[in-house]
N, CA and C of each residue as an Amber inpcrd file, in Angstrom:
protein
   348
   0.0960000 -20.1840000   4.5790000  -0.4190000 -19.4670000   3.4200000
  -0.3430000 -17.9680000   3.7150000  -0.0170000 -17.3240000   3.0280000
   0.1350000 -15.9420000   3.0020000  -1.2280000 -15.2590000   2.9140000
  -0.9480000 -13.9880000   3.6900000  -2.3440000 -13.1950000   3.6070000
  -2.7080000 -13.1490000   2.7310000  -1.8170000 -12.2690000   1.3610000
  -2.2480000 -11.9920000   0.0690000  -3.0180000 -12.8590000  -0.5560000
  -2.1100000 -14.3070000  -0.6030000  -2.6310000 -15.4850000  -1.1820000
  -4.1380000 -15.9590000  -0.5730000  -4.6050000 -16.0440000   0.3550000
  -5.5490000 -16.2890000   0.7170000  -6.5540000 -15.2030000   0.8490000
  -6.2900000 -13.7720000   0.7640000  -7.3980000 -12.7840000   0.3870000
  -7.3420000 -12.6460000  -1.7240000  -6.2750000 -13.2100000  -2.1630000
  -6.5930000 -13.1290000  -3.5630000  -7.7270000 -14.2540000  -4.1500000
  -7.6800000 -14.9630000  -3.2430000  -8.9320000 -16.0890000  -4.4660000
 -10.3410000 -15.4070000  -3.7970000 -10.6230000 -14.4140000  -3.1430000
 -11.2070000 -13.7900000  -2.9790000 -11.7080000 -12.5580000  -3.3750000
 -10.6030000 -12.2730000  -4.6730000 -10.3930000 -11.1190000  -5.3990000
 -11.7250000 -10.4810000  -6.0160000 -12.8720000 -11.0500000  -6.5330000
 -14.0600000 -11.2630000  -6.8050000 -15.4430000 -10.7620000  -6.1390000
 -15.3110000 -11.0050000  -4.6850000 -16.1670000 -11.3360000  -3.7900000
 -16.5140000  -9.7320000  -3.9390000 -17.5970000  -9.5870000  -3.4130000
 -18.5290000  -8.0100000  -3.3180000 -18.0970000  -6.9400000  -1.8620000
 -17.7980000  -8.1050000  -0.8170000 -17.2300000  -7.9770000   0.0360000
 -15.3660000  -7.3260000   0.4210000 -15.1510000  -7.5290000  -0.6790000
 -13.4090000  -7.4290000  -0.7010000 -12.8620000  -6.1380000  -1.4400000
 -12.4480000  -5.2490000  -0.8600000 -11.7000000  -4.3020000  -1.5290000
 -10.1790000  -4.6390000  -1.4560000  -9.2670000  -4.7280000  -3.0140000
  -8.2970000  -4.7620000  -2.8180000  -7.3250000  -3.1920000  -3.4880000
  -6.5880000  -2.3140000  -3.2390000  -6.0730000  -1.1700000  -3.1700000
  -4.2560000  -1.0740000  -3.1880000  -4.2070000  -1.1460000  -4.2670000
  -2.6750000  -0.9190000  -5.1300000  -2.3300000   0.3810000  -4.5910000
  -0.8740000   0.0280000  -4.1900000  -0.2920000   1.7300000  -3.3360000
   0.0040000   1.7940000  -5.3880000   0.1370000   1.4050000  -5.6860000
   0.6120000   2.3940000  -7.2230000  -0.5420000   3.3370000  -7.8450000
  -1.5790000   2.5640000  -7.4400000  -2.6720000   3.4830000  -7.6670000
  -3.0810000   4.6860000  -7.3140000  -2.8030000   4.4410000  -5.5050000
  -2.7660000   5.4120000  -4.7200000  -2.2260000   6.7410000  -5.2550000
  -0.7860000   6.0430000  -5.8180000   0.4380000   7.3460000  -5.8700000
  -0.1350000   7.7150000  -6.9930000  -0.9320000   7.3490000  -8.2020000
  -1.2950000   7.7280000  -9.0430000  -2.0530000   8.9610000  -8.7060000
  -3.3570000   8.6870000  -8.9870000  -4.5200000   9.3370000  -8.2370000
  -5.2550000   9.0950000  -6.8850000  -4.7810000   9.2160000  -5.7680000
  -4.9260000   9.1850000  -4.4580000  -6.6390000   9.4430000  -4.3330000
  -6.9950000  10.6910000  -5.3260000  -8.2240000  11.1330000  -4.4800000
  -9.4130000  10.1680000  -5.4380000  -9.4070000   9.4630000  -6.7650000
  -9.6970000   8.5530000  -6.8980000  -9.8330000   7.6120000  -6.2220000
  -9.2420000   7.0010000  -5.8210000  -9.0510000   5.6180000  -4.9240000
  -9.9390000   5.9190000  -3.3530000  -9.6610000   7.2940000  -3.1440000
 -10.3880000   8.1080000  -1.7410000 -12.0440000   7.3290000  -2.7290000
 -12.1470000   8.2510000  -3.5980000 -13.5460000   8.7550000  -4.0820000
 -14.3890000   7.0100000  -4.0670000 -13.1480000   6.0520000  -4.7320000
 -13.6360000   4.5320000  -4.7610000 -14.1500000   3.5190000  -3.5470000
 -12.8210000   3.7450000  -3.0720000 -13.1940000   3.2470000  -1.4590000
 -14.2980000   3.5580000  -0.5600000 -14.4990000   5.2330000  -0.5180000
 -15.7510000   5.8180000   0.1020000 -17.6590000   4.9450000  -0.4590000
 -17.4090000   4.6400000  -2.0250000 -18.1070000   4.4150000  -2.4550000
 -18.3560000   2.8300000  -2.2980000 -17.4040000   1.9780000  -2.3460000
 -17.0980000   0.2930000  -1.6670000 -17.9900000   0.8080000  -0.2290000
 -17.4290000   1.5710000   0.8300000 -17.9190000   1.7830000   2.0660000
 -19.3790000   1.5960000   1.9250000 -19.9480000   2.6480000   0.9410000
 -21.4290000   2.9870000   0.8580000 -21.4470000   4.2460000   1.9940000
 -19.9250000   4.8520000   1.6710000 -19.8990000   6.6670000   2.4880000
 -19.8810000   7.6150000   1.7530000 -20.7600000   8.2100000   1.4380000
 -20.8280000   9.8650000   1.0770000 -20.3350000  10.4120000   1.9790000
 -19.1080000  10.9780000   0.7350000 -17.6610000  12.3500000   1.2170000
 -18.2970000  13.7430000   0.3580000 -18.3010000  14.1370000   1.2400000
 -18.1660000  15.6110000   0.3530000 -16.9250000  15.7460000  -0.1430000
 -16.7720000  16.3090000  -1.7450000 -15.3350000  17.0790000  -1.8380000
 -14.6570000  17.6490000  -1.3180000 -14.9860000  18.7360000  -0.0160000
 -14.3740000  19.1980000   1.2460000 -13.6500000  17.8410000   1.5530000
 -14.5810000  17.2790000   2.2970000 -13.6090000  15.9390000   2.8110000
 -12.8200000  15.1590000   2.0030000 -13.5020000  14.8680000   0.9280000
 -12.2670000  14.1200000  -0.1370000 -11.1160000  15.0470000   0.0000000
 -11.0480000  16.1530000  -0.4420000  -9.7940000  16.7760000  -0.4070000
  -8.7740000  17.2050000   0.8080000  -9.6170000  16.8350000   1.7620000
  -9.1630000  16.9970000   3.3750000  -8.5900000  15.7330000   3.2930000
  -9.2600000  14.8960000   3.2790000  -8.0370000  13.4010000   3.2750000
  -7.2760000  13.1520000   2.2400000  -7.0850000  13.9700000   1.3350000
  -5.8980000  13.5270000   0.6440000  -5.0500000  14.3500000   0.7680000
  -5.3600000  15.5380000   1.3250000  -4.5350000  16.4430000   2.1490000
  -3.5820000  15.7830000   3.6170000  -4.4400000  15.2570000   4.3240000
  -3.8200000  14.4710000   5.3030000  -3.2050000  13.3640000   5.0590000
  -3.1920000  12.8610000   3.5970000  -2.8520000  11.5980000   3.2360000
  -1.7000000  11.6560000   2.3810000  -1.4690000  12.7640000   2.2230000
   0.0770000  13.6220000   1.4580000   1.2290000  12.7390000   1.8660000
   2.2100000  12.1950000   1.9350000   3.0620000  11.1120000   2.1880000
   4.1600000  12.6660000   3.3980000   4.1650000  14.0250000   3.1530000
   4.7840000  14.2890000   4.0630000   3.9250000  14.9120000   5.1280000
   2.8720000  14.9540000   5.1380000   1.4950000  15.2210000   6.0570000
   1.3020000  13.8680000   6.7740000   1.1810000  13.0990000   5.9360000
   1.1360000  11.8730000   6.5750000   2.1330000  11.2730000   7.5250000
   3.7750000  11.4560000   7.3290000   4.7290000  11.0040000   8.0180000
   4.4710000  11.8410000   9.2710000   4.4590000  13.2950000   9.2320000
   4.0560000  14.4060000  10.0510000   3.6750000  14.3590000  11.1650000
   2.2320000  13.6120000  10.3390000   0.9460000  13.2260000  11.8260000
   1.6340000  11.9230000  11.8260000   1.9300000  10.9800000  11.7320000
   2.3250000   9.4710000  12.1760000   3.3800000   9.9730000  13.0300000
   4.0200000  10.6890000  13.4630000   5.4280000  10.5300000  14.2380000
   4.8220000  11.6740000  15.2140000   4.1650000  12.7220000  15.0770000
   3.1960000  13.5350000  16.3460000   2.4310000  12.4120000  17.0410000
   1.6310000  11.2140000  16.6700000   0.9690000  10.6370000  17.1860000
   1.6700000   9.2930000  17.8090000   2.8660000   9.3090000  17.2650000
   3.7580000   8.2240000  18.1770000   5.5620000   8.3410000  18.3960000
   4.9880000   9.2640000  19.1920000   6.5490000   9.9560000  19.6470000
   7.4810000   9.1320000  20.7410000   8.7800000   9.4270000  20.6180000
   9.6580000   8.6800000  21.3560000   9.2720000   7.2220000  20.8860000
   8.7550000   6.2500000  20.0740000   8.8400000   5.3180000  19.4930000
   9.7620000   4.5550000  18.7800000  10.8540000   5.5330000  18.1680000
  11.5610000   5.1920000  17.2410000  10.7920000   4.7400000  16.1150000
   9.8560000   5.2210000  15.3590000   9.2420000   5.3560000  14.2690000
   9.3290000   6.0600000  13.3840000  10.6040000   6.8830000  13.7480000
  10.3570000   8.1970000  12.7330000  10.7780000   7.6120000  11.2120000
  11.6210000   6.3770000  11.1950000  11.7570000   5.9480000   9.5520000
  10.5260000   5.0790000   8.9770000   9.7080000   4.8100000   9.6190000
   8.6510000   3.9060000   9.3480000   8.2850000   4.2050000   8.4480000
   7.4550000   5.7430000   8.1080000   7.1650000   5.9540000   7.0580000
   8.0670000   6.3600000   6.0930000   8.4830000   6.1780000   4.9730000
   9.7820000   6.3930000   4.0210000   9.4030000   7.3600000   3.3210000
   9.8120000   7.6410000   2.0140000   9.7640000   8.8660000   0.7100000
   8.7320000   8.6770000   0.3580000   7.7930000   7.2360000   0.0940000
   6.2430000   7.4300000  -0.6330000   6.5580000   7.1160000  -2.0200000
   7.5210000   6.6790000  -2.5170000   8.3210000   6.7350000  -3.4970000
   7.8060000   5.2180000  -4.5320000   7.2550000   5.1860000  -5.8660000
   7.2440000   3.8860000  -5.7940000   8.3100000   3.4780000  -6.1470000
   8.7560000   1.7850000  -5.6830000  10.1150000   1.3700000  -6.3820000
  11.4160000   2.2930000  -5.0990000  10.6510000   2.6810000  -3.8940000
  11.5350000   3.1640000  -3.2970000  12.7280000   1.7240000  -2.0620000
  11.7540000   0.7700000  -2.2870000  12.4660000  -0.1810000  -1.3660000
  14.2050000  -0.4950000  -2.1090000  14.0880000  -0.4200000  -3.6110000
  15.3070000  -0.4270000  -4.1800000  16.4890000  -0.0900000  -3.2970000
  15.9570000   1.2680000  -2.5250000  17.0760000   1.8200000  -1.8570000
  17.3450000   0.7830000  -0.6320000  17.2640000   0.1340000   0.0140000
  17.0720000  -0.4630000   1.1280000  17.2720000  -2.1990000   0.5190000
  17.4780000  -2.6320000  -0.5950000  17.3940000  -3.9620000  -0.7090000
  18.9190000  -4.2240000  -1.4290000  19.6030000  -5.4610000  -1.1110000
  21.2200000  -5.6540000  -1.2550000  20.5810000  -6.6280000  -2.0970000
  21.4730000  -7.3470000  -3.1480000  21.0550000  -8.6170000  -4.2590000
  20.8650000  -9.4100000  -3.2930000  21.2740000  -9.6580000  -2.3440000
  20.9810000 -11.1260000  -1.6480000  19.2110000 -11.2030000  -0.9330000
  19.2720000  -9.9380000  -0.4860000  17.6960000  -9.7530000  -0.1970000
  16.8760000  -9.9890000  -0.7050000  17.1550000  -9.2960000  -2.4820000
  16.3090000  -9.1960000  -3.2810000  15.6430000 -10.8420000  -4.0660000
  17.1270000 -11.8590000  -3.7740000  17.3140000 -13.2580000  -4.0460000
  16.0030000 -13.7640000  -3.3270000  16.5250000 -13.4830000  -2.0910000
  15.5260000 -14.2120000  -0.8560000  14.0690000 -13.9430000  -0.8260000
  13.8780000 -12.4950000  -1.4570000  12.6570000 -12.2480000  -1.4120000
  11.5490000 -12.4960000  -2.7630000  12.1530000 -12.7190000  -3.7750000
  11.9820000 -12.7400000  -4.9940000  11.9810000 -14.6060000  -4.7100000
  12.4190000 -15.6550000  -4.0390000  12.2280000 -16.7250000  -3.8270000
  11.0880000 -17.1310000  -3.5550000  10.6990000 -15.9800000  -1.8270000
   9.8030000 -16.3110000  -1.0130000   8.3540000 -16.1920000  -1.5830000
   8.3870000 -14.7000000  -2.6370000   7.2100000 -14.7490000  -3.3390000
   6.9270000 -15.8500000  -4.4100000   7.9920000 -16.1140000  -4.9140000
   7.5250000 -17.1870000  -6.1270000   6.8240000 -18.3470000  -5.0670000
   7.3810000 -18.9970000  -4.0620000   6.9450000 -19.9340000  -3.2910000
   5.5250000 -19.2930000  -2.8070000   5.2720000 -18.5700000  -2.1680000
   3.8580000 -17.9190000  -1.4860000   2.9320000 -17.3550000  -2.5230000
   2.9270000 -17.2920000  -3.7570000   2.7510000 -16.7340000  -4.9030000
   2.2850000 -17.9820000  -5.6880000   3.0020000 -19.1470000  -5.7250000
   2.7940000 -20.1730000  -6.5090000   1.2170000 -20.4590000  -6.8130000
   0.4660000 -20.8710000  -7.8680000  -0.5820000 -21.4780000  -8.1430000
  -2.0730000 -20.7420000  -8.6660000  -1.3080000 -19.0150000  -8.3200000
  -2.4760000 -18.1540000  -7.8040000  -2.5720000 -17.4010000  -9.2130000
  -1.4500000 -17.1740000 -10.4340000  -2.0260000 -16.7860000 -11.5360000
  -1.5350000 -15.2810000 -11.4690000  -1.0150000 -14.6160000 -10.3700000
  -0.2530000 -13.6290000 -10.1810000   1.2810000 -13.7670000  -9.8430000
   1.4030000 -13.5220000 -10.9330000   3.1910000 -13.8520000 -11.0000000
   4.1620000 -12.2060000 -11.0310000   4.9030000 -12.0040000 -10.3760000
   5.5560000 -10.9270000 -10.2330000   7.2600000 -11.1810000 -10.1180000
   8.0970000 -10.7650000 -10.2120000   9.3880000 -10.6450000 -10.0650000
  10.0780000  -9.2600000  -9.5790000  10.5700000  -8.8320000  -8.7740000
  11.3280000  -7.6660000  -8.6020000  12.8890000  -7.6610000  -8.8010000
  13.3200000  -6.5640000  -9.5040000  14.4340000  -6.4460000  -9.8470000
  15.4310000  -5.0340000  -9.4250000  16.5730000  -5.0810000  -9.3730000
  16.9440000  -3.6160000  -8.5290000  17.4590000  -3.1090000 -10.0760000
């Protein structure tokens, strides 16, 4: 069973935060402001805006490759882009992967398809 699948029938619970990168890319410091509040952490706006400062997708790649150098990580983090895997997926991938979710996906009421 897939992670997703088994943290989604959990989708509910008081306990469970779940956090859409589309959201993110939307309004980042929202999702900051939400999460802090799930925590039960008071951010000051200083800090809200400090982490979404650090959380900038080229701030972020920045510090991720200062903090793990000589790794070969430097592509790990990509453009931040949504819909950026397009670049990186051949039809046959997209076959295989668009399979694997319908199968790991099955039963749960969240149905998705990706297309290039």
């Amino acid at each position: 069973m897939s992670s997703f699948k088994s943290a989604w029938k959990y989708r509910d619970h008081p306990n469970l935060k779940i956090v859409w990168y589309e959201e993110m890319k939307k309004d980042l410091i929202s999702v900051i402001r939400d999460v802090s509040k799930f925590l039960g952490k008071h951010l000051t706006e200083y800090r809200i805006l400090k982490l979404d400062d650090h959380l900038y997708i080229d701030n972020f790649r920045e510090n991720f490759n200062k903090t793990n150098p000589g790794q070969g990580m430097e592509q790990f983090i990509r453009k931040g882009k949504v819909g950026g895997w397009k670049e990186y997926m051949t039809d046959e991938k997209l076959t295989e992967w668009n399979n694997w979710i319908a199968k790991n996906m099955e039963g749960i009421g969240f149905d998705i398809k990706f297309e290039l």
